[in-house]
FILUM-545099 format. One line per 5 residues: number of its first residue (from 1); their letters; for each residue x, y, z of N, C-alpha, C. Coordinates in steps of 0.02 Angstrom, whole numbers, always signed. Last residue first. Layout:
N
NUM	a	X Y Z X Y Z X Y Z  ... $
END
This chain:
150
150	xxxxx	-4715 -1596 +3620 -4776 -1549 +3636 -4757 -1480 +3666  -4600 -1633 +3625 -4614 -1618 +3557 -4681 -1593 +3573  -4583 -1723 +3741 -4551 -1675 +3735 -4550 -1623 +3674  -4696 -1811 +3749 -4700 -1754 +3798 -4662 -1690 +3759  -4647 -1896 +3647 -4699 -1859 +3635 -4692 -1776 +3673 $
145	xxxxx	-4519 -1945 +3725 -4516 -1890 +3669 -4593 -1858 +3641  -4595 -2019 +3839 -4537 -1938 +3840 -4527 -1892 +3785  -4645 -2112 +3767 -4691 -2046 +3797 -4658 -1991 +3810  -4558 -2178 +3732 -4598 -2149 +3654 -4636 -2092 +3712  -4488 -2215 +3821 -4437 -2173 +3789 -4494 -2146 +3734 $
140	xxxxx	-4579 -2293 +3884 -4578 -2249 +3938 -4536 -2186 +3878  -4582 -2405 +3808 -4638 -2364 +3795 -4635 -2295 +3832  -4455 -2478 +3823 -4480 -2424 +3741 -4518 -2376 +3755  -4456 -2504 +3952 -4429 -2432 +3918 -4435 -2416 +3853  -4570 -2597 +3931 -4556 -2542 +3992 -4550 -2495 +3948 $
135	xxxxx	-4480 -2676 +3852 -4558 -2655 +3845 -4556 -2606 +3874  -4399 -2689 +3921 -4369 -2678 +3887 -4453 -2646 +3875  -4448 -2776 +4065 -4438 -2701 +4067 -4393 -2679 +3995  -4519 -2889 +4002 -4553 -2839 +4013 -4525 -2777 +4027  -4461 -3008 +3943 -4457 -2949 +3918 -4488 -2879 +3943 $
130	xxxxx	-4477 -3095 +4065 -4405 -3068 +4008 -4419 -2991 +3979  -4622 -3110 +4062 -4556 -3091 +4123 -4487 -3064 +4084  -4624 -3179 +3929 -4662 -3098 +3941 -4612 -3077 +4008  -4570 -3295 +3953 -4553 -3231 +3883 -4563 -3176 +3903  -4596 -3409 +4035 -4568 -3347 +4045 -4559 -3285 +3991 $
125	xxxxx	-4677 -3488 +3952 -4695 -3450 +3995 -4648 -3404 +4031  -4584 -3553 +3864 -4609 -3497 +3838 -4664 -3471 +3907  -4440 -3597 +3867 -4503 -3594 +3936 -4523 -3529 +3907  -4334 -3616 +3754 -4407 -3677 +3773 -4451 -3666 +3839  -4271 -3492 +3781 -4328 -3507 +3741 -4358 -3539 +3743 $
120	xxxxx	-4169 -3481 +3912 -4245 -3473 +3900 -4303 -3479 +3857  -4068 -3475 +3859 -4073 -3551 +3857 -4151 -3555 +3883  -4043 -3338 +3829 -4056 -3362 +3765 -4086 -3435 +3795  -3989 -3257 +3925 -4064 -3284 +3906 -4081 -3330 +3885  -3863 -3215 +3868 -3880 -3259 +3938 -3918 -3291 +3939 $
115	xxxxx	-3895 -3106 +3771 -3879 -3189 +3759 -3889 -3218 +3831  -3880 -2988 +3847 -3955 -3027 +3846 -3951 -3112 +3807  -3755 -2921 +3811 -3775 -2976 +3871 -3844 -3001 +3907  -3811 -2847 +3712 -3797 -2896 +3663 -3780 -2949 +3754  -3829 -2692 +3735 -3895 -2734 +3747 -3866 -2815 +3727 $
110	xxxxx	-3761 -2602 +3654 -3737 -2619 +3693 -3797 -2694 +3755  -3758 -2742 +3538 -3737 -2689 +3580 -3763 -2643 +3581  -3907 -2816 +3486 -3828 -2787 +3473 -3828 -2765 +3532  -3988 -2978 +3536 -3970 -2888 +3521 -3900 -2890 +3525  -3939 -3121 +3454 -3947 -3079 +3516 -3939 -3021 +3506 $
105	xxxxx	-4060 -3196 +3329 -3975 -3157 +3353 -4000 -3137 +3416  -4188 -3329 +3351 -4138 -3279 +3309 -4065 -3253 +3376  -4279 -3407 +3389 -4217 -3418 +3395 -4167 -3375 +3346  -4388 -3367 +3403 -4380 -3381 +3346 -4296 -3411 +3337  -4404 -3302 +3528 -4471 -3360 +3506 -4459 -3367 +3457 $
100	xxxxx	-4300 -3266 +3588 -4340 -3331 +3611 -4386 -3342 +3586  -4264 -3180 +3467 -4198 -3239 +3514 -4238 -3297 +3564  -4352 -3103 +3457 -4366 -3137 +3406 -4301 -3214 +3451  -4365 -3028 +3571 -4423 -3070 +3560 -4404 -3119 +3504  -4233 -2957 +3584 -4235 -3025 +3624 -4288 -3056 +3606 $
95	xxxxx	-4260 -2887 +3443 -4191 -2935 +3444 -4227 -2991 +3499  -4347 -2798 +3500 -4367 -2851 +3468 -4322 -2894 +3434  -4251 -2727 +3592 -4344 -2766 +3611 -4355 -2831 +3567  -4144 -2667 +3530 -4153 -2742 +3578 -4216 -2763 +3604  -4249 -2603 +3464 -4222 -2654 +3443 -4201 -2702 +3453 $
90	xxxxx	-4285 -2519 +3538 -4337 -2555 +3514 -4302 -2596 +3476  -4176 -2467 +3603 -4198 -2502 +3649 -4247 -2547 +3607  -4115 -2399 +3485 -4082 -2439 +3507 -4126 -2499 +3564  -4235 -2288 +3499 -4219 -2335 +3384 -4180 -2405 +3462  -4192 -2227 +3564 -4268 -2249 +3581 -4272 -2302 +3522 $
85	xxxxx	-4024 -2235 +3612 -4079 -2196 +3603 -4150 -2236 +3597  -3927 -2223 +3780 -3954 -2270 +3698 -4016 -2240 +3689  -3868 -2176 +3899 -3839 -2186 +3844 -3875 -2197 +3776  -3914 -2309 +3999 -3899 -2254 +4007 -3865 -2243 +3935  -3940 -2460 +3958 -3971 -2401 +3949 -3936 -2351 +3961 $
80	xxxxx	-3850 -2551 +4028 -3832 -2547 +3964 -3892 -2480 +3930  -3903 -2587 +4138 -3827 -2576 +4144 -3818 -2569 +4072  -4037 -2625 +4124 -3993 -2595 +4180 -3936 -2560 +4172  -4029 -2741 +4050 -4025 -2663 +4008 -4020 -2636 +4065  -3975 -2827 +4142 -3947 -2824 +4077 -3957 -2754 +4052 $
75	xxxxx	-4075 -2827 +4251 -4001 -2804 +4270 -3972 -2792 +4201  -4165 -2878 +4205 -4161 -2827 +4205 -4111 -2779 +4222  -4136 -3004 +4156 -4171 -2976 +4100 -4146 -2884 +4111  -4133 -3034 +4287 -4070 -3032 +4243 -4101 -3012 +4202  -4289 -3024 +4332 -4224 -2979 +4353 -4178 -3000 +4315 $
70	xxxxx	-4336 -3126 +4235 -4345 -3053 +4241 -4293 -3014 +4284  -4261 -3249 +4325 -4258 -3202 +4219 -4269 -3172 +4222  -4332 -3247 +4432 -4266 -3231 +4412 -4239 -3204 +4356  -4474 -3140 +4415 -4428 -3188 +4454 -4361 -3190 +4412  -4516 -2982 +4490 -4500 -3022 +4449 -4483 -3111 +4458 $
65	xxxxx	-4522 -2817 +4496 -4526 -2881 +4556 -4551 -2940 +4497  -4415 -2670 +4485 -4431 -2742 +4490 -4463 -2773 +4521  -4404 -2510 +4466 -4444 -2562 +4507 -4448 -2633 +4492  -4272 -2404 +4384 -4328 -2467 +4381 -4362 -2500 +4444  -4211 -2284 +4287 -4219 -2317 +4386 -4300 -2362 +4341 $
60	xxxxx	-4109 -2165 +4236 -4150 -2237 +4215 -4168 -2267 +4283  -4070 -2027 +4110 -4050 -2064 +4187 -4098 -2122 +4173  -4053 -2016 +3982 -4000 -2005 +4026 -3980 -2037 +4102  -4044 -2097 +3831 -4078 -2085 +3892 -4027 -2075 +3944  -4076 -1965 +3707 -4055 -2021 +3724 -4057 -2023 +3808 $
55	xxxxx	-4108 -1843 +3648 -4134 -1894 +3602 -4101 -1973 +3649  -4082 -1733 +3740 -4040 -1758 +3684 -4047 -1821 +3642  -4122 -1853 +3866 -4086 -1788 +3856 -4063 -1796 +3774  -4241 -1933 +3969 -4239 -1898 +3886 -4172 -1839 +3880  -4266 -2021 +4085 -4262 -1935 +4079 -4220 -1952 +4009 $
50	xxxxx	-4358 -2146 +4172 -4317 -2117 +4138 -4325 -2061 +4116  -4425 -2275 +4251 -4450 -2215 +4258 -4379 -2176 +4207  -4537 -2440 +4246 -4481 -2397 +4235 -4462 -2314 +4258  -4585 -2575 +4349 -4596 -2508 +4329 -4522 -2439 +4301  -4620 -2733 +4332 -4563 -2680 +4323 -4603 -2614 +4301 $
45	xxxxx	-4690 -2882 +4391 -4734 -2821 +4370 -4627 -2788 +4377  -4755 -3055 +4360 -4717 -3000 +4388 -4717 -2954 +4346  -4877 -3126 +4353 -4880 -3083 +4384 -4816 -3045 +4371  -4897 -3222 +4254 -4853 -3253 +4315 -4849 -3197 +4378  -4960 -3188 +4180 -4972 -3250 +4175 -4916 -3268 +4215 $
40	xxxxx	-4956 -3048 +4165 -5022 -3090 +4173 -4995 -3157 +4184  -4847 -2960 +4196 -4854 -3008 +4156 -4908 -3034 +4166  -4836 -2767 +4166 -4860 -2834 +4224 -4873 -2884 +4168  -4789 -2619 +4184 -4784 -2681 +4154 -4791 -2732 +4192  -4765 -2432 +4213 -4780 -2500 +4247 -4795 -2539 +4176 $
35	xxxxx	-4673 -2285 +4179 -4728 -2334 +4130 -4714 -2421 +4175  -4637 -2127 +4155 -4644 -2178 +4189 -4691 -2222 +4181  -4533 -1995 +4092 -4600 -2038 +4080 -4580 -2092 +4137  -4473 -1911 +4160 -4511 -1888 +4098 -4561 -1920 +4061  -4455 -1912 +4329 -4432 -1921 +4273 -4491 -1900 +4204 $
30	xxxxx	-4422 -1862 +4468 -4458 -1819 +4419 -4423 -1843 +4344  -4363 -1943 +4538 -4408 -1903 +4583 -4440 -1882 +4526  -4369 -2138 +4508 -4333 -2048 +4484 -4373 -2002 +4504  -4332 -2262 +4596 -4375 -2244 +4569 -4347 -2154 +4568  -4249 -2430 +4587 -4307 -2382 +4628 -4316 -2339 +4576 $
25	xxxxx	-4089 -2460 +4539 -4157 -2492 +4561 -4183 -2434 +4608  -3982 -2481 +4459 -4009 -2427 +4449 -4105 -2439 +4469  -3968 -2636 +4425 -3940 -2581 +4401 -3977 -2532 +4419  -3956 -2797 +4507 -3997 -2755 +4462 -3956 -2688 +4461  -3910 -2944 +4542 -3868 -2877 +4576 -3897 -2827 +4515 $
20	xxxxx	-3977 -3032 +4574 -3951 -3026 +4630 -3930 -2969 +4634  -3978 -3063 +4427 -4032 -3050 +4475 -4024 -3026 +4540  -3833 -3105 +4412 -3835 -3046 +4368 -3909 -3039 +4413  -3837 -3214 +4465 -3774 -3170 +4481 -3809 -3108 +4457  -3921 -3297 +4381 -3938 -3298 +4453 -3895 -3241 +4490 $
15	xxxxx	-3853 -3288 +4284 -3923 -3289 +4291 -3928 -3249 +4353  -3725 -3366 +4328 -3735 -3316 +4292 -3779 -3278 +4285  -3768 -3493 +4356 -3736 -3442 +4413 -3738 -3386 +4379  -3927 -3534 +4282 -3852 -3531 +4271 -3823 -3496 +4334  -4068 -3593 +4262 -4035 -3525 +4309 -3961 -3554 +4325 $
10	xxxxx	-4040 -3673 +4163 -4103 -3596 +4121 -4071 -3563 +4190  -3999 -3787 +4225 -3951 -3749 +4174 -3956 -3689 +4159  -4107 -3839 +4288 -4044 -3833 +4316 -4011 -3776 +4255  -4191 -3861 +4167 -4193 -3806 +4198 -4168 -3772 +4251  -4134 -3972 +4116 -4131 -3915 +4070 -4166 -3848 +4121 $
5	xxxxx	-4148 -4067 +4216 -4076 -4048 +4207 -4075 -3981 +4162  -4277 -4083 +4199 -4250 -4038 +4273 -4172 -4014 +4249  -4319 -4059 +4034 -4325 -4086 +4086 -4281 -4043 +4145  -4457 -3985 +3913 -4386 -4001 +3938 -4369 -4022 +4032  -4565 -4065 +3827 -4557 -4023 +3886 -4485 -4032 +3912 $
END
């Protein structure tokens, strides 16, 4: 079990900088999909909401309530969605799952300031907080394009 000094470290100023200051927070009057996420096992819940243009996402607003990793989790694709297509987000999906539970790479770009994280792997109770609004937006970017192909 890692000790206090190792979890002095897991909320870095960095961490803690990047939670403080999220991207594109609340909610899209009329987005194309919108998709809630809740961790069971600590509660915190991100709701996404995003608009599809052109195979990529244009606009993006999130609900957070999280704890700290989860908001830097979320400030990260925050600020790195606008722009990326539905191939890009499932990748940094499963770039950050494999970076804490396998200790692999950090997503690429533009998603690649999710290294931050990384000292999160030994609190595997946070994983799911982490990842939940990437989850989010995969699933919110597979319903837009359904929608949009019906």
């Amino acid at each position: 079990m890692p000790g206090e000094t190792d979890l002095i470290k897991l909320y870095s100023s960095r961490i803690l900088a990047l939670a403080a200051d999220i991207p594109h927070l609340g909610r899209l009057d009329a987005p194309d999909a919108s998709v809630k996420r809740r961790s069971p096992l600590c509660g915190s819940t991100v709701t996404v909401d995003l608009i599809m243009k052109d195979g990529k996402v244009a606009e993006f607003a999130q609900d957070v309530k999280a704890c700290a990793l989860g908001q830097a989790s979320a400030a990260v694709v925050g600020g790195a969605i606008i722009g990326s297509t539905r191939a890009q987000i499932e990748a940094a999906r499963d770039a950050l799952k494999a970076m804490l539970k396998e200790d692999g790479s950090a997503p690429e770009a533009p998603f690649d300031g999710l290294e931050v994280l990384r000292p999160a792997r030994d609190y595997k109770n946070r994983h799911a907080s982490i990842l939940l609004t990437l989850e989010a937006a995969c699933e919110a970017a597979e319903k837009a394009e359904r929608s949009d192909c019906a």
